[in-house]
Backbone as a printed PyTorch tensor [residue, N CA C, xyz], in Angstrom:
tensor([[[-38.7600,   5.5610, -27.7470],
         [-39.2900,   6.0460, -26.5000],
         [-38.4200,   5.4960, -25.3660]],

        [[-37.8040,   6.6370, -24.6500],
         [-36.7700,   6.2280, -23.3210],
         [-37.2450,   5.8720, -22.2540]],

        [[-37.4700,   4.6510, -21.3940],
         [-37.7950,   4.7310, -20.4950],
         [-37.3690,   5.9230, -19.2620]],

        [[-38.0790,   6.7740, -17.9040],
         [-37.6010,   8.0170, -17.4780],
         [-37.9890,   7.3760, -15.9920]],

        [[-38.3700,   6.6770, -15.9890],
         [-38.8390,   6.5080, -14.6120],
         [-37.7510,   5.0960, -14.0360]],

        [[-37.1380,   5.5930, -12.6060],
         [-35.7970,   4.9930, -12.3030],
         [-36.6880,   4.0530, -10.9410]],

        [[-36.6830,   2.8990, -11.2430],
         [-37.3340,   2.1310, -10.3240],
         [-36.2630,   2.1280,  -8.7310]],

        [[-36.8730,   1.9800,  -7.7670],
         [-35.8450,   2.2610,  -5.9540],
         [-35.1330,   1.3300,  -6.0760]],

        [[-35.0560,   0.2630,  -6.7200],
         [-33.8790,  -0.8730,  -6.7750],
         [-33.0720,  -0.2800,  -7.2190]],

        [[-32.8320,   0.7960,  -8.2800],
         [-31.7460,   1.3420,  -9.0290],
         [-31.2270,   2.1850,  -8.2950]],

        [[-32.1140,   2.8360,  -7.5110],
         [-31.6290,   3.6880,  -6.2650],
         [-30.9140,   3.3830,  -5.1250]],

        [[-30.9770,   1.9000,  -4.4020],
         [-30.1450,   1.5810,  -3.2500],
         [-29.5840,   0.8120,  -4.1470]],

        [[-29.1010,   0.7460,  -5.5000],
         [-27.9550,  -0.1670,  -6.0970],
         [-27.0070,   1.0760,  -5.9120]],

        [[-27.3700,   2.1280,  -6.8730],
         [-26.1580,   3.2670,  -6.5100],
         [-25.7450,   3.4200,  -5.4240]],

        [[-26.6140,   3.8950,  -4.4140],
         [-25.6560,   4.0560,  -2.6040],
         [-25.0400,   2.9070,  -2.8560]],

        [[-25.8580,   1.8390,  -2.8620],
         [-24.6370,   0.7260,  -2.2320],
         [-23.2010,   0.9420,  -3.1250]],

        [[-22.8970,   1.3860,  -4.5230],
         [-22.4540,   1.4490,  -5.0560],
         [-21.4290,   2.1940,  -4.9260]],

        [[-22.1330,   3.5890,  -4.3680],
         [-21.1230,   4.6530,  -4.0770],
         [-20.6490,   4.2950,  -2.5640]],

        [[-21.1090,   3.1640,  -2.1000],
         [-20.6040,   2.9350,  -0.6700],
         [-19.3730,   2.3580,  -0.7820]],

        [[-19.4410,   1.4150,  -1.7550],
         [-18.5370,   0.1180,  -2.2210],
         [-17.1430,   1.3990,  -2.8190]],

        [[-17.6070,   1.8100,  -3.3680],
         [-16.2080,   2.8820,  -3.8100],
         [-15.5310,   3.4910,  -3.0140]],

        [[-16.3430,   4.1310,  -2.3220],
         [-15.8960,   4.9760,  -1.2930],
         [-14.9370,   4.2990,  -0.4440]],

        [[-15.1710,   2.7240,   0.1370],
         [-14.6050,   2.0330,   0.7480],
         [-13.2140,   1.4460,  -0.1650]],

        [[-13.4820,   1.3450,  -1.3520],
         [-12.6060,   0.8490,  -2.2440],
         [-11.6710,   2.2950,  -2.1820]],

        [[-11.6030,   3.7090,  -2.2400],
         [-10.8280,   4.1140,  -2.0800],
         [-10.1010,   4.7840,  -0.8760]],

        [[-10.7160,   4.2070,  -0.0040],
         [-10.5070,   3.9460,   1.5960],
         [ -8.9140,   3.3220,   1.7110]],

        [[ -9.5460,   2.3220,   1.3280],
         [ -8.4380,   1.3290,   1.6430],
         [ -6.8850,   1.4090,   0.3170]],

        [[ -7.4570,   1.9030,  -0.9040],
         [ -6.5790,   2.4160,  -1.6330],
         [ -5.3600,   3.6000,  -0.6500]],

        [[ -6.0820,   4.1860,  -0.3150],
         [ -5.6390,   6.0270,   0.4830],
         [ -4.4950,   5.5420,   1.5790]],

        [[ -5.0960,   4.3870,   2.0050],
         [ -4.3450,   3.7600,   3.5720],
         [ -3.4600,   3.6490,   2.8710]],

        [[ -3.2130,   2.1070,   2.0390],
         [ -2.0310,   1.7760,   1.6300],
         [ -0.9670,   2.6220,   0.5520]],

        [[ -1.6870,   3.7780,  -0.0490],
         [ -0.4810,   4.4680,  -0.2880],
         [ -0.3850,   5.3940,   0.5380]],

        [[ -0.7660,   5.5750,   1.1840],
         [ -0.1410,   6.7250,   2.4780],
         [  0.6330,   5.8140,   3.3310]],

        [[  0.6450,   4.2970,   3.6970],
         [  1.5010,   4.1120,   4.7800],
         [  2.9930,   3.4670,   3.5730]],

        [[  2.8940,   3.4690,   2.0640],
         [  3.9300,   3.1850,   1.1870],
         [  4.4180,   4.2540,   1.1350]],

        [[  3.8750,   5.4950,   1.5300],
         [  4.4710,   6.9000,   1.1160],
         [  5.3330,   7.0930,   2.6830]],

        [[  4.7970,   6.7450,   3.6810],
         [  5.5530,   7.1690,   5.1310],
         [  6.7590,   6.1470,   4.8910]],

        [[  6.3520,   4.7590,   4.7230],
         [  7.6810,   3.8860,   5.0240],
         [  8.9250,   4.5890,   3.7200]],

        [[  8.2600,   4.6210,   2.7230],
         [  9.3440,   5.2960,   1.6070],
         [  9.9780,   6.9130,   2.5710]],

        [[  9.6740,   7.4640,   3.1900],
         [ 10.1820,   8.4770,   3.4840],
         [ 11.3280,   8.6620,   4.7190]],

        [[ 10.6920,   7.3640,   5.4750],
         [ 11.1390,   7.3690,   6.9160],
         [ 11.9860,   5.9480,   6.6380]],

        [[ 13.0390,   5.7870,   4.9790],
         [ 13.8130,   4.8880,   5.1360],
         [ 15.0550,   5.4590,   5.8740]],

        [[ 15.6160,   6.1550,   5.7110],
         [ 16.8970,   6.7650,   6.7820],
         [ 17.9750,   6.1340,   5.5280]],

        [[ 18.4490,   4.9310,   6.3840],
         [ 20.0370,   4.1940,   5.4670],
         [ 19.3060,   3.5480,   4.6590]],

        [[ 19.4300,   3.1940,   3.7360],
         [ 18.9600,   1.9130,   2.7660],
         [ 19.4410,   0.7530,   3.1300]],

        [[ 20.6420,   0.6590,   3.8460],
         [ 21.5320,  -0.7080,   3.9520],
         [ 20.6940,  -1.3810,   5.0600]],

        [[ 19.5990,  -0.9950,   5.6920],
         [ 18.9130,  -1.6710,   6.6780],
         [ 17.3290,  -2.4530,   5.8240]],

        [[ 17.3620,  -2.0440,   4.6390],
         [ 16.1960,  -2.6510,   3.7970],
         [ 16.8450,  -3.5140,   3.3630]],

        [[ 17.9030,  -3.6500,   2.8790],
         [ 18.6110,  -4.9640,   2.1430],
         [ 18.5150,  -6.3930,   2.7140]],

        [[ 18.4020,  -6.0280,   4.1490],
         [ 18.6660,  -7.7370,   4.8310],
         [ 17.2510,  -8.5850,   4.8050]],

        [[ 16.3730,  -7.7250,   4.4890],
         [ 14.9560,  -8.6130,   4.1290],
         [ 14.5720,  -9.6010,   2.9560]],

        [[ 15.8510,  -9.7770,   2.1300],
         [ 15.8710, -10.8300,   1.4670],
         [ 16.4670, -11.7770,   1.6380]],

        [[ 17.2180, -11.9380,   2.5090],
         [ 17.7620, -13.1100,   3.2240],
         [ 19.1330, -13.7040,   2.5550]],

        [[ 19.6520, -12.3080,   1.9300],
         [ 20.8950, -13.0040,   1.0360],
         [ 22.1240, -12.0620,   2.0370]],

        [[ 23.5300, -12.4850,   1.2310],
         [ 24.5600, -11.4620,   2.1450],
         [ 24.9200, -11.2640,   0.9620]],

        [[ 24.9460,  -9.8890,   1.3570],
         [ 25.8600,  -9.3160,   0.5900],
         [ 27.1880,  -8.3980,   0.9620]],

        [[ 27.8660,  -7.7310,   0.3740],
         [ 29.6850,  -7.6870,   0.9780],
         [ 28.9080,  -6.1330,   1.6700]],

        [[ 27.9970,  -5.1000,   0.9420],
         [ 27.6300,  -4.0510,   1.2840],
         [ 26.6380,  -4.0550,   2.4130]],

        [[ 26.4380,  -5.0740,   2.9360],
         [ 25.7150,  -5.2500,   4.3180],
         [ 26.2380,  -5.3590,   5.2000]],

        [[ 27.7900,  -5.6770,   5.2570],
         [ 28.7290,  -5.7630,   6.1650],
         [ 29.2760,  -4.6680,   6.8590]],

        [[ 29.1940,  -4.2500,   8.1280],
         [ 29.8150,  -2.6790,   8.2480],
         [ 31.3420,  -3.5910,   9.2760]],

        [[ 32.1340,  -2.3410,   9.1330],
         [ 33.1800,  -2.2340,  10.0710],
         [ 33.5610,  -3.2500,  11.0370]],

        [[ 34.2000,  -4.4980,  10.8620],
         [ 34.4070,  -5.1030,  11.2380],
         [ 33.9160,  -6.5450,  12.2840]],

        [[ 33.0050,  -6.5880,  11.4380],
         [ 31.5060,  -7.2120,  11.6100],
         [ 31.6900,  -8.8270,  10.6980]],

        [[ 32.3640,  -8.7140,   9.6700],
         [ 32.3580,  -9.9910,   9.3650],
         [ 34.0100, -10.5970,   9.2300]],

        [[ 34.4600,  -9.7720,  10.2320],
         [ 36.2690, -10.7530,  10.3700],
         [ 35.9150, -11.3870,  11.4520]],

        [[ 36.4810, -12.5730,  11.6110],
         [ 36.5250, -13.9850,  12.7700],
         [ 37.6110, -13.7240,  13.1750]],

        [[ 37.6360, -14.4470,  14.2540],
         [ 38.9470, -14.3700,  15.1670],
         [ 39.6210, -15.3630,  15.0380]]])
């Protein structure tokens, strides 16, 4: 014999539940939509490279790293 009768605690557990998701894919949506703009609106690549803090010879443009 199945219990059929859904007590109101089970009822504002779901909203809250489907609230909690909803928000969970809220914030999912943001961050790949603003990973999808920055991926699009890279232009040169050679301007992402310097965020690791290393040198490299291909970061160098046109006469930028000869001394006088």
């Amino acid at each position: 014999m199945a219990i059929r009768v859904e007590h109101e605690l089970h009822t504002r557990r779901k909203g809250r539940n489907y609230g909690v998701g909803l928000l969970l894919a809220g914030v999912i949506a943001i961050v790949f939509g603003l990973t999808v703009v920055k991926a699009l609106n890279l232009g040169d690549i050679r301007q992402m490279e310097g965020f690791d803090h290393t040198s490299r010879p291909g970061m160098i443009t046109e006469g930028e790293g000869q001394s006088q």
